[in-house]
Each structure stands twice: as structure tokens, then as C-alpha cells.
mmCIF file of the C-alpha atoms, coordinates in Angstrom:
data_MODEL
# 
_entry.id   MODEL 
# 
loop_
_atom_site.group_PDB 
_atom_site.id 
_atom_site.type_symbol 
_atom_site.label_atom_id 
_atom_site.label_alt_id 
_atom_site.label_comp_id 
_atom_site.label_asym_id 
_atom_site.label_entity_id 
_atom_site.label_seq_id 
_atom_site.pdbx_PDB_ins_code 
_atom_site.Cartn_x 
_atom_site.Cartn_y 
_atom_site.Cartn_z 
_atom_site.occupancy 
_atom_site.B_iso_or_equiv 
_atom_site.pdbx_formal_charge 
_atom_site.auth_seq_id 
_atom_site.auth_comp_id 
_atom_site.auth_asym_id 
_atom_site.auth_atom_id 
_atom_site.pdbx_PDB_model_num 
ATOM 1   C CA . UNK A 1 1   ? 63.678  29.696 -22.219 1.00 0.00 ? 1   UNK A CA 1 
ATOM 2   C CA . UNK A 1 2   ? 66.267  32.343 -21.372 1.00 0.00 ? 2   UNK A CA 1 
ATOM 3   C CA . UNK A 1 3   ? 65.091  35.264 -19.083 1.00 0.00 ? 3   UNK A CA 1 
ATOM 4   C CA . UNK A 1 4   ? 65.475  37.527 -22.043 1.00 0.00 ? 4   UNK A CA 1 
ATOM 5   C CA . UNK A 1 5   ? 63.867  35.638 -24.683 1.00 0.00 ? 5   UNK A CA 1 
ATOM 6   C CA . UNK A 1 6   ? 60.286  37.115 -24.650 1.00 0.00 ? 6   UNK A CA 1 
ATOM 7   C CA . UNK A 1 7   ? 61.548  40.607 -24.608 1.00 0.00 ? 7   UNK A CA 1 
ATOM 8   C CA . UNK A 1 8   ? 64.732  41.045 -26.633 1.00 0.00 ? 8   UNK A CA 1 
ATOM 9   C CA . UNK A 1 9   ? 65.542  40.328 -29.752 1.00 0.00 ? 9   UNK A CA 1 
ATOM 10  C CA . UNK A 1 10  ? 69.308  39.929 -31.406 1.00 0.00 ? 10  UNK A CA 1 
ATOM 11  C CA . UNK A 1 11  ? 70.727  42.890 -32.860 1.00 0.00 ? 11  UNK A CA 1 
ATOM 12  C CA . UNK A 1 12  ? 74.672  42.556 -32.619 1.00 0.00 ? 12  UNK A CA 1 
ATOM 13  C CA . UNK A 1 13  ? 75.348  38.631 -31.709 1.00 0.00 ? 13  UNK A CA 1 
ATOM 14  C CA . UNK A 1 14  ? 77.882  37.845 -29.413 1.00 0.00 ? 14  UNK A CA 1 
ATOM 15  C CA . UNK A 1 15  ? 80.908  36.280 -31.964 1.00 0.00 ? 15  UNK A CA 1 
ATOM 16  C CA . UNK A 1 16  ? 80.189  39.534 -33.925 1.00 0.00 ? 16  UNK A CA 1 
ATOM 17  C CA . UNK A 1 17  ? 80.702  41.938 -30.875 1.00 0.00 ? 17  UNK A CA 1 
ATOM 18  C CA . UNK A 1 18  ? 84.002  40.397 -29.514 1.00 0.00 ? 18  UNK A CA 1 
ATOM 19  C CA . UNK A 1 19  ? 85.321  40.274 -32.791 1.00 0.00 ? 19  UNK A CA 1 
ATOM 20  C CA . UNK A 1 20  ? 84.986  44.006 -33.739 1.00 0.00 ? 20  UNK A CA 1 
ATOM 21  C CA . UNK A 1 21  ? 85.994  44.922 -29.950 1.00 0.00 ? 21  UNK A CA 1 
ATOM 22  C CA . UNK A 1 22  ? 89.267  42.625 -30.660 1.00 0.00 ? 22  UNK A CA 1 
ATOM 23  C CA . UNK A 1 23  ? 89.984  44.818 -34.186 1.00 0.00 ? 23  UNK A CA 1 
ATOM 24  C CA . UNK A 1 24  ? 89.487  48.003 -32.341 1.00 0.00 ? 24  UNK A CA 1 
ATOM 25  C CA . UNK A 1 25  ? 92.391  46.981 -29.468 1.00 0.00 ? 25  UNK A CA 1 
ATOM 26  C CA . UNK A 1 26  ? 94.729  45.833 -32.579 1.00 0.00 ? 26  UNK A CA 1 
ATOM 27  C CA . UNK A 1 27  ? 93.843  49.603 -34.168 1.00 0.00 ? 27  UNK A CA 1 
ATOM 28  C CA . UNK A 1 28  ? 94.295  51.375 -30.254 1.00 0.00 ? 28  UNK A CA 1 
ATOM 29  C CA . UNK A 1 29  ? 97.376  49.488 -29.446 1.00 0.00 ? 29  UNK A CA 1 
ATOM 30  C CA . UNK A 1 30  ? 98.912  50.364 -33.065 1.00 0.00 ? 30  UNK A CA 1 
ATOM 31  C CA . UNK A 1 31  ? 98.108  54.334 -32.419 1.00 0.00 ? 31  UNK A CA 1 
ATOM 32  C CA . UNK A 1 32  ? 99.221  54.419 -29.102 1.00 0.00 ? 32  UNK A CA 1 
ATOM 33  C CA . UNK A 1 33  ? 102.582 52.295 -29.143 1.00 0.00 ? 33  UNK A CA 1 
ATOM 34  C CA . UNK A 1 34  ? 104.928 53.966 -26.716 1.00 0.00 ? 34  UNK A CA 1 
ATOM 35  C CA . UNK A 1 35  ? 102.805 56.357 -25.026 1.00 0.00 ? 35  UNK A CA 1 
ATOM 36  C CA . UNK A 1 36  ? 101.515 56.353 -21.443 1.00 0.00 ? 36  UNK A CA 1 
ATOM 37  C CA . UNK A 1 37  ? 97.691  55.392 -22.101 1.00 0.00 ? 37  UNK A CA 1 
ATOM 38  C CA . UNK A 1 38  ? 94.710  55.693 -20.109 1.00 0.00 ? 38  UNK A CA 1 
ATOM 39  C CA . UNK A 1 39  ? 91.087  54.522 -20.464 1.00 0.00 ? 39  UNK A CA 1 
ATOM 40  C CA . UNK A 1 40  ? 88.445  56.575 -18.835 1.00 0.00 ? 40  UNK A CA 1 
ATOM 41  C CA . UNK A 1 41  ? 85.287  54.502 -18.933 1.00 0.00 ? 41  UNK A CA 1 
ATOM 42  C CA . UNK A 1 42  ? 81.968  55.656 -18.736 1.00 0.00 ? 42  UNK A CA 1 
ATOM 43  C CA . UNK A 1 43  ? 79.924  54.360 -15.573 1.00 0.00 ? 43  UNK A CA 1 
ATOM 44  C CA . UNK A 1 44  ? 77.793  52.032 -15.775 1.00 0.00 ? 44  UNK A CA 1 
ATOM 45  C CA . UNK A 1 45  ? 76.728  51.003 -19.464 1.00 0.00 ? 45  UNK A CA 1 
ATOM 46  C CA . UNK A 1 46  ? 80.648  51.085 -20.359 1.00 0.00 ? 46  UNK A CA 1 
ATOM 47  C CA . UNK A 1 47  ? 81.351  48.647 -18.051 1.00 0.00 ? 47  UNK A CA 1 
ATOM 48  C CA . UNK A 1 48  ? 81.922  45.380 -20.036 1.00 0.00 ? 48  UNK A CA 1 
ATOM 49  C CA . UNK A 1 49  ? 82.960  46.932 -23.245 1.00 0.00 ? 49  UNK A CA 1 
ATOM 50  C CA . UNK A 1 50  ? 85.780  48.603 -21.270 1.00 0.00 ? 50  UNK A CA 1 
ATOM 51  C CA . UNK A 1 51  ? 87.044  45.810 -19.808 1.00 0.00 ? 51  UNK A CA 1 
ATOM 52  C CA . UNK A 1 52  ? 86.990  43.441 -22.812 1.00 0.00 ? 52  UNK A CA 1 
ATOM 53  C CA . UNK A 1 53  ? 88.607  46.569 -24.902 1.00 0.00 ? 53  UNK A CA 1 
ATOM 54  C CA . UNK A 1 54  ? 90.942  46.726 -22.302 1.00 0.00 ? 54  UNK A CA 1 
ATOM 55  C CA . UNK A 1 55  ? 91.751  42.887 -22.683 1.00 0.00 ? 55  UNK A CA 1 
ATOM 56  C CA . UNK A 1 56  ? 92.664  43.465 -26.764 1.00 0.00 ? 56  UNK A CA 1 
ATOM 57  C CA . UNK A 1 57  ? 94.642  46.436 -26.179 1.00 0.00 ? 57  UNK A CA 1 
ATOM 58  C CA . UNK A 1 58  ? 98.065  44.916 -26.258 1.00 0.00 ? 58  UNK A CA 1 
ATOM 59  C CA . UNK A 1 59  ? 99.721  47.928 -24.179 1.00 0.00 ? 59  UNK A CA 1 
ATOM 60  C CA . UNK A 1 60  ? 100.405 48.486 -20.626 1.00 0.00 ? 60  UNK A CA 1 
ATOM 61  C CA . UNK A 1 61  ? 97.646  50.999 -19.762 1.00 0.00 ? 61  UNK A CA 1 
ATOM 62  C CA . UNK A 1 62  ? 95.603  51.931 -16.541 1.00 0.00 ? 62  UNK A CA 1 
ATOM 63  C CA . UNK A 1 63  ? 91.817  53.311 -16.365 1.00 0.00 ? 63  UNK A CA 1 
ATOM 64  C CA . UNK A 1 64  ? 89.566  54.961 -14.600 1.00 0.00 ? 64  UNK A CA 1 
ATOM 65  C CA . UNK A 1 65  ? 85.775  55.430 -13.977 1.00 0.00 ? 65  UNK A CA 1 
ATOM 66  C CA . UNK A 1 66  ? 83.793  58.293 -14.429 1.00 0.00 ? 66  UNK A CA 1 
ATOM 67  C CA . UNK A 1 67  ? 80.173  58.316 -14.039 1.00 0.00 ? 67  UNK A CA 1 
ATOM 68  C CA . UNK A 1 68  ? 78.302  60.982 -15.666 1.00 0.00 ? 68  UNK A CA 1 
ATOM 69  C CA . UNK A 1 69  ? 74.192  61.073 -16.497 1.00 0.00 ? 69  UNK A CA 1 
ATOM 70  C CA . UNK A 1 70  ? 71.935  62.513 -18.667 1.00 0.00 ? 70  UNK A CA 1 
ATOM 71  C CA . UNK A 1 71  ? 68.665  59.943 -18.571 1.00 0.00 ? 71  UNK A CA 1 
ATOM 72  C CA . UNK A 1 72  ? 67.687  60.289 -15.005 1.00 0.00 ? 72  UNK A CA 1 
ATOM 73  C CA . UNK A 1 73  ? 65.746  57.523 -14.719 1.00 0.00 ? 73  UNK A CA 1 
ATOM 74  C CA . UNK A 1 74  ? 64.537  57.742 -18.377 1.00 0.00 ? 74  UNK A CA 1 
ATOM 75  C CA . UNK A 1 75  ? 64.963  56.201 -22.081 1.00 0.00 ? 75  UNK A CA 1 
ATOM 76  C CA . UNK A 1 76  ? 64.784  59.752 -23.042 1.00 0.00 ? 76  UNK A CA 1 
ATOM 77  C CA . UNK A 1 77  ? 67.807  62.069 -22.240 1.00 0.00 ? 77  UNK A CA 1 
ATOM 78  C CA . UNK A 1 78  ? 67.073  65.165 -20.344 1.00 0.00 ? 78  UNK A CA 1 
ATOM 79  C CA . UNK A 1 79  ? 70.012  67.264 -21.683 1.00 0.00 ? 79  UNK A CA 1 
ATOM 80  C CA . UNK A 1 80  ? 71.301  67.608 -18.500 1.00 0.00 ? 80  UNK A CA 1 
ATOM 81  C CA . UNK A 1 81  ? 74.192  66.300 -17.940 1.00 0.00 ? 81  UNK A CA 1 
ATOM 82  C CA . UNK A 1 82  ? 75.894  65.487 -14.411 1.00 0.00 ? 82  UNK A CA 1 
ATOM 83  C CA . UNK A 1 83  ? 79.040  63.724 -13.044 1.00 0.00 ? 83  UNK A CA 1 
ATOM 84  C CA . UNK A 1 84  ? 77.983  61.266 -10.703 1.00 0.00 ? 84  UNK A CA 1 
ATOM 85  C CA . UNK A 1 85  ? 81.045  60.308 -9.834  1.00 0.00 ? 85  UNK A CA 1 
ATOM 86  C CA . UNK A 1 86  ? 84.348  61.741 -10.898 1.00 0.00 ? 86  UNK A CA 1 
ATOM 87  C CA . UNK A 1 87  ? 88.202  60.348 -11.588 1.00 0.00 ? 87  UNK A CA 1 
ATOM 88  C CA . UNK A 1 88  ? 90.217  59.409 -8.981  1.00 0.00 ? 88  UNK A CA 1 
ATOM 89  C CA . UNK A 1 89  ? 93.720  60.198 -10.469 1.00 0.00 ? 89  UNK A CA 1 
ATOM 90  C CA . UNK A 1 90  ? 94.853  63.328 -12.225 1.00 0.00 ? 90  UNK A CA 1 
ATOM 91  C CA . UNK A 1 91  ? 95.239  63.241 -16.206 1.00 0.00 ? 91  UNK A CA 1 
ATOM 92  C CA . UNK A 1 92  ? 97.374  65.757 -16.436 1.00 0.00 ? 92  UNK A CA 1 
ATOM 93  C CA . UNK A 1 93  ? 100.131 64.858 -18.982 1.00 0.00 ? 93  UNK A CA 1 
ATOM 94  C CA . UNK A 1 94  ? 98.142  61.444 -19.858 1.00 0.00 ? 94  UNK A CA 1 
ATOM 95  C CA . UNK A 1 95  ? 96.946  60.180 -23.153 1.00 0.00 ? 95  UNK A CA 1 
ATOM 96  C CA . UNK A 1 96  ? 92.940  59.732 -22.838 1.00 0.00 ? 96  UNK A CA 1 
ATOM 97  C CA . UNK A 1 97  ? 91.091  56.971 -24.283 1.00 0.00 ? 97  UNK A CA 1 
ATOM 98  C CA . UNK A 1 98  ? 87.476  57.931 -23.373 1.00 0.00 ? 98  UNK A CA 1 
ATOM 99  C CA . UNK A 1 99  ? 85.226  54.675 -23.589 1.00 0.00 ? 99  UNK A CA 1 
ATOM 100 C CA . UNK A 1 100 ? 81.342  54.875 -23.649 1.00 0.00 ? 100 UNK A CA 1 
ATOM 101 C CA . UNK A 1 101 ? 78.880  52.681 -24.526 1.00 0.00 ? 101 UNK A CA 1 
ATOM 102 C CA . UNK A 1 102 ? 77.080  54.864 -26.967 1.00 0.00 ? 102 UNK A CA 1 
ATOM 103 C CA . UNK A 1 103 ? 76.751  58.115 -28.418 1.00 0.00 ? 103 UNK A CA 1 
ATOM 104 C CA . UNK A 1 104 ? 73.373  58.749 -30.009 1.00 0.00 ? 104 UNK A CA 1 
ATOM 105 C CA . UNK A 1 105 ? 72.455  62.647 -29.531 1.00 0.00 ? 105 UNK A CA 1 
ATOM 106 C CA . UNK A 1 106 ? 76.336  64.056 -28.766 1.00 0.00 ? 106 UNK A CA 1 
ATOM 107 C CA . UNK A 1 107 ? 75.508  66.075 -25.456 1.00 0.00 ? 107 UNK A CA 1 
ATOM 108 C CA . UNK A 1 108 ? 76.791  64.030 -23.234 1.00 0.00 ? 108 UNK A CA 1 
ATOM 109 C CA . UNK A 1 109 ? 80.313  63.380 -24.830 1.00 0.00 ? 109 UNK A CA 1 
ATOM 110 C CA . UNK A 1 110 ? 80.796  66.824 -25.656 1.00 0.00 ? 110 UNK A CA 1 
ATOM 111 C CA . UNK A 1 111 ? 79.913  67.627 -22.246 1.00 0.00 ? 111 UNK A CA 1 
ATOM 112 C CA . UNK A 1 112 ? 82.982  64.955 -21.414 1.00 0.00 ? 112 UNK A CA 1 
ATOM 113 C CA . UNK A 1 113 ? 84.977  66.332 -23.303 1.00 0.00 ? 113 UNK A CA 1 
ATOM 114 C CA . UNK A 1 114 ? 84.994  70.069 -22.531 1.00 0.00 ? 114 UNK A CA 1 
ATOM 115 C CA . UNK A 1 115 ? 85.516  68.457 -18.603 1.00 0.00 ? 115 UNK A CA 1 
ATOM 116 C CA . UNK A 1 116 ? 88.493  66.510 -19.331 1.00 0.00 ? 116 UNK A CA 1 
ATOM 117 C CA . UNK A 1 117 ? 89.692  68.707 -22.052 1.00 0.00 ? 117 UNK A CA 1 
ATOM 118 C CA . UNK A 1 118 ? 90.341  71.077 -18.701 1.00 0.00 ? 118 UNK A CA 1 
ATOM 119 C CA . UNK A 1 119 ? 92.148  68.197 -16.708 1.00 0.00 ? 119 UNK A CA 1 
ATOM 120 C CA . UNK A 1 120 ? 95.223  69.227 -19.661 1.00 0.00 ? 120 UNK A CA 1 
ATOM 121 C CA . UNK A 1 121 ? 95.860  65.878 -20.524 1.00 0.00 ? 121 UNK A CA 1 
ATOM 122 C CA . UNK A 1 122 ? 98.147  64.852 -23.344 1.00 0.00 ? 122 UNK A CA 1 
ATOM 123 C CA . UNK A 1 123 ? 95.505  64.211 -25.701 1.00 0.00 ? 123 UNK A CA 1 
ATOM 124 C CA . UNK A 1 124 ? 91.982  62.391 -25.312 1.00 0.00 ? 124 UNK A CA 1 
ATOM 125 C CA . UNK A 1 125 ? 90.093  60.413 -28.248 1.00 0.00 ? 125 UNK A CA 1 
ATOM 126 C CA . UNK A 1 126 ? 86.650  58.339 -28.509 1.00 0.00 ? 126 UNK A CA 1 
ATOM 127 C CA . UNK A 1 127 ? 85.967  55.264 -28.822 1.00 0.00 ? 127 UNK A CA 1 
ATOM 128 C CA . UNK A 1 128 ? 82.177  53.873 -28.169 1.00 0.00 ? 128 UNK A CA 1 
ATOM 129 C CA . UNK A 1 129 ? 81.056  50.950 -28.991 1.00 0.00 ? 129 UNK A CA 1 
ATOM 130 C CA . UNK A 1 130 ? 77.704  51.815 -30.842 1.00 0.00 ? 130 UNK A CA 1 
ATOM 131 C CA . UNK A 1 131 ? 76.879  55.567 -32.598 1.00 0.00 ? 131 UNK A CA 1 
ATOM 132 C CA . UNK A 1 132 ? 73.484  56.745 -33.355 1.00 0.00 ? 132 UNK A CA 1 
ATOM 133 C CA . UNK A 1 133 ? 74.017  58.898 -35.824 1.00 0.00 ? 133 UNK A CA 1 
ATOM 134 C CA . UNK A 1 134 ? 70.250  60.156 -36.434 1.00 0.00 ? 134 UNK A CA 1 
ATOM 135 C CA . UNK A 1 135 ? 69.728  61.399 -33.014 1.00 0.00 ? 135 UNK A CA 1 
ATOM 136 C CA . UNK A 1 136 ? 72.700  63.769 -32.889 1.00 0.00 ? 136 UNK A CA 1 
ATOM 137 C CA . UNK A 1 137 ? 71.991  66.976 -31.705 1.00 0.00 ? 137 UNK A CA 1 
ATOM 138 C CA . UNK A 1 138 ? 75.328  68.209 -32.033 1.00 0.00 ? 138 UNK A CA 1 
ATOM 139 C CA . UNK A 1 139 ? 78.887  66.857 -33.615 1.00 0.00 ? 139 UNK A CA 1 
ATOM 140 C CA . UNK A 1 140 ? 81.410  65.036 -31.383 1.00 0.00 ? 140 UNK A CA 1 
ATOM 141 C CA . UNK A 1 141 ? 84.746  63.136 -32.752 1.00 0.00 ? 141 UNK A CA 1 
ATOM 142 C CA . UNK A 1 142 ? 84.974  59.554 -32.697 1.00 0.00 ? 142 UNK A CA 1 
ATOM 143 C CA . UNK A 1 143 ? 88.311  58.181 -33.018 1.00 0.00 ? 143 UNK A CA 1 
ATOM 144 C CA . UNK A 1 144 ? 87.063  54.369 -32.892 1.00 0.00 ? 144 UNK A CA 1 
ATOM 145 C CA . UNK A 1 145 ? 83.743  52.845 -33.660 1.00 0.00 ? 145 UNK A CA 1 
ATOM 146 C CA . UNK A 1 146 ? 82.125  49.449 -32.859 1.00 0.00 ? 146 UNK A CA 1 
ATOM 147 C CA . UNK A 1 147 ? 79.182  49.884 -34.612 1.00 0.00 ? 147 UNK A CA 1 
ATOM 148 C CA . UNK A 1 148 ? 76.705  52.415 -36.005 1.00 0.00 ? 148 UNK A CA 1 
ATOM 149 C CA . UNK A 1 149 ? 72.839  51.586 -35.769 1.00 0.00 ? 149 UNK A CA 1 
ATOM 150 C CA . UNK A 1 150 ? 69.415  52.800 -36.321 1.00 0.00 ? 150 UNK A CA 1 
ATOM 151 C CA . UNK A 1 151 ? 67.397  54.691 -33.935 1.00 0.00 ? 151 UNK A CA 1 
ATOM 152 C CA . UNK A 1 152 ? 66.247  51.957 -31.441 1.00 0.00 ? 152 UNK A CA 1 
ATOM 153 C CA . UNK A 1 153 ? 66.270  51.352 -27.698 1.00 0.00 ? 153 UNK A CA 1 
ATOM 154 C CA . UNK A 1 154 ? 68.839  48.949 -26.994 1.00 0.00 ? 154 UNK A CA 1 
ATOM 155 C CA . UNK A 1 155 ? 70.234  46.562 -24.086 1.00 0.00 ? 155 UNK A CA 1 
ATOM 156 C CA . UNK A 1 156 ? 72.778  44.310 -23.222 1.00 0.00 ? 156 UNK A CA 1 
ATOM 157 C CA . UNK A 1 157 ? 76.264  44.568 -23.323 1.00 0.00 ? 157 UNK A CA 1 
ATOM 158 C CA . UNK A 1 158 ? 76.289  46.831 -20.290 1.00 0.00 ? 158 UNK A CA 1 
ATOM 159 C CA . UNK A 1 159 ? 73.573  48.619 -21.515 1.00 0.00 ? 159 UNK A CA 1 
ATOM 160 C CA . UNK A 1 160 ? 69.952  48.525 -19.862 1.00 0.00 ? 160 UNK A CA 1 
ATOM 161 C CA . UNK A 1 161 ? 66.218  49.118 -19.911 1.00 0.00 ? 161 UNK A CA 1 
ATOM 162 C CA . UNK A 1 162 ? 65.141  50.240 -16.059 1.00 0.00 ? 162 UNK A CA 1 
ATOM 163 C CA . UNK A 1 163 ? 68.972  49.414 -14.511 1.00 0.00 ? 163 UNK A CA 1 
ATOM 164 C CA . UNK A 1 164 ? 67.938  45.802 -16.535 1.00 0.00 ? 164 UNK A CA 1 
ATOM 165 C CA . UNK A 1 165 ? 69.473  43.835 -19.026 1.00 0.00 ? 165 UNK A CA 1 
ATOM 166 C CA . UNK A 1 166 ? 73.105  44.752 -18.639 1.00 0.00 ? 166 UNK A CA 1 
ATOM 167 C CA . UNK A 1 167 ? 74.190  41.177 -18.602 1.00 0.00 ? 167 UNK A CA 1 
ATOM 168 C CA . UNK A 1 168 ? 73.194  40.071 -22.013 1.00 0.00 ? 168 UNK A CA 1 
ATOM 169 C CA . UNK A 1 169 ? 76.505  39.239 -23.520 1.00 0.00 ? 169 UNK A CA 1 
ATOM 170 C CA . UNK A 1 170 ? 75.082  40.724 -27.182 1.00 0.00 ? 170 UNK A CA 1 
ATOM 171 C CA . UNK A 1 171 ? 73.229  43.784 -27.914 1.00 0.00 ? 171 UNK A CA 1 
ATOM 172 C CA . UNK A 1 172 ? 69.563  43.303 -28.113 1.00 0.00 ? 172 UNK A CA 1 
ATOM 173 C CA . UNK A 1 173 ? 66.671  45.458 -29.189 1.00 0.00 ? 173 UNK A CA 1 
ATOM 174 C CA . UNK A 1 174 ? 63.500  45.472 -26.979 1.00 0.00 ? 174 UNK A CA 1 
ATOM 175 C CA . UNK A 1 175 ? 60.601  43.879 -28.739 1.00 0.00 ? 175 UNK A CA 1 
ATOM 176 C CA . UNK A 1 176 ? 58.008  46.663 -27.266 1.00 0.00 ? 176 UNK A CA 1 
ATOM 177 C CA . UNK A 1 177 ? 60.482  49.476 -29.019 1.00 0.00 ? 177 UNK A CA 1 
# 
């Protein structure tokens, strides 16, 4: 039995997840064909989605890391968001692909951003892999979408119960939620 097995249960299966994150690099690398592109992911649940996104985007593009929080600790977000640790090169001029993991009450990537939004870039879009739609507290753009899902805690995939669970290569719900 796999480590996971008595507490997570299959949401988004592995085959389905690489194949949506291979349609959304054929859709990014359409839209941004001849511009200077650069993918700003979110620290840490972002992680594997950016690089495997970064792997279908047919383009030559850099990124960056940016870690920002608004849990704390918590499976509940405190509102409060933070940069934990900030960009390393200047966007200025650049075109900004932000990449997060998900976006379920809005706060956070509006947060994002109104921060990078002041960095004058050439332009910066969304893409996350999952949306929560029933937990927004307020209304953020998203350029590109993996998937949109109900209202439950979820892991894997980069993201994680207690710093836990990040390595699940599919995204699992947890069988106490």
C-alpha cells in the first residue's frame, strides 16, 4: 500500500493532469509567439505545475519564484497576505505569465497582481492550475485554467496538507475533508 492510500483519495488522475497542462502550453505558446515571456511561479505549491507548464510551452522563456502566503500554517487563509520571498530580476518591459497552484477566495492573486502590476511590466496574465470558484471573496482574471473544482481541501501536485503531500503526482482530496 502506497503512503497515501489510507488518506487520499483521486480527484484529478495523473494522465488527466499532464494532458490538460500539455493543452494549456499549446494555448500559452500560441498567445505569446514572438514576445519575450516570463513565468513567475508561485512558491511552493506551484512548484511542479510550473515546471511541467514550462516543459509544454514551446517558446524560449525564463521564470522566476516568488513566494507569497496567506495560510500561515493553516487550511484556512488568514487574509493576510505576505511575500516571503520576492523576484530576483526586474520585470520591467517583460511579458508576465503568473503561475499558481490555485485560486479559491481571490485575495491572494489580486494581492499579486497589484505588486507586479507596479514592477511596469509589459503585460501579466493567470494561469493556475485549479479555481475554486465558490470561495471567492473577490474577482481576479484568469487567462488559463487547468481545472475548476468544488470546495474541498486538496493535495498533491505541489499542493499539501501540513507542508505534506506535495509529491503525489495527481491531485487528491483528503478522506477526513
Amino acid at each position: 500500500m502506497a503512503f497515501y492510500e489510507r488518506d487520499v483519495d483521486t480527484m484529478i488522475d495523473t494522465d488527466t493532469l499532464q494532458a490538460r497542462i500539455r493543452e494549456l502550453g499549446v494555448e500559452i505558446t500560441k498567445d505569446y509567439q514572438g514576445k519575450d515571456l516570463t513565468l513567475v511561479g508561485i512558491m511552493k505549491g506551484s512548484v511542479f505545475f510550473l515546471t511541467d507548464l514550462a516543459k509544454a510551452i514551446d517558446l524560449p522563456l525564463t521564470f522566476e519564484l516568488m513566494g507569497v502566503s496567506s495560510y500561515h500554517g493553516g487550511t484556512e487563509t488568514t487574509g493576510e497576505v505576505r511575500i516571503t520571498h520576492d523576484l530576483t530580476k526586474p520585470l520591467h518591459g517583460k511579458h508576465v505569465l503568473v503561475v499558481e497552484d490555485i485560486i479559491d477566495t481571490g485575495l491572494t492573486m489580486k494581492f499579486l497582481l497589484e505588486n507586479l502590476g507596479a514592477r511596469h511590466p509589459a503585460s501579466v496574465k493567470v494561469c493556475t492550475l485549479l479555481e475554486k470558484p465558490s470561495r471567492a471573496k473577490v474577482k481576479v482574471a484568469i487567462d488559463y485554467k487547468g481545472f475548476v473544482i468544488e470546495d474541498r481541501f486538496v493535495v498533491g501536485y505541489g499542493l499539501d496538507w501540513g507542508e505534506k503531500y506535495r509529491n503525489l503526482p495527481f491531485i487528491g482530496v483528503m478522506k477526513a475533508d
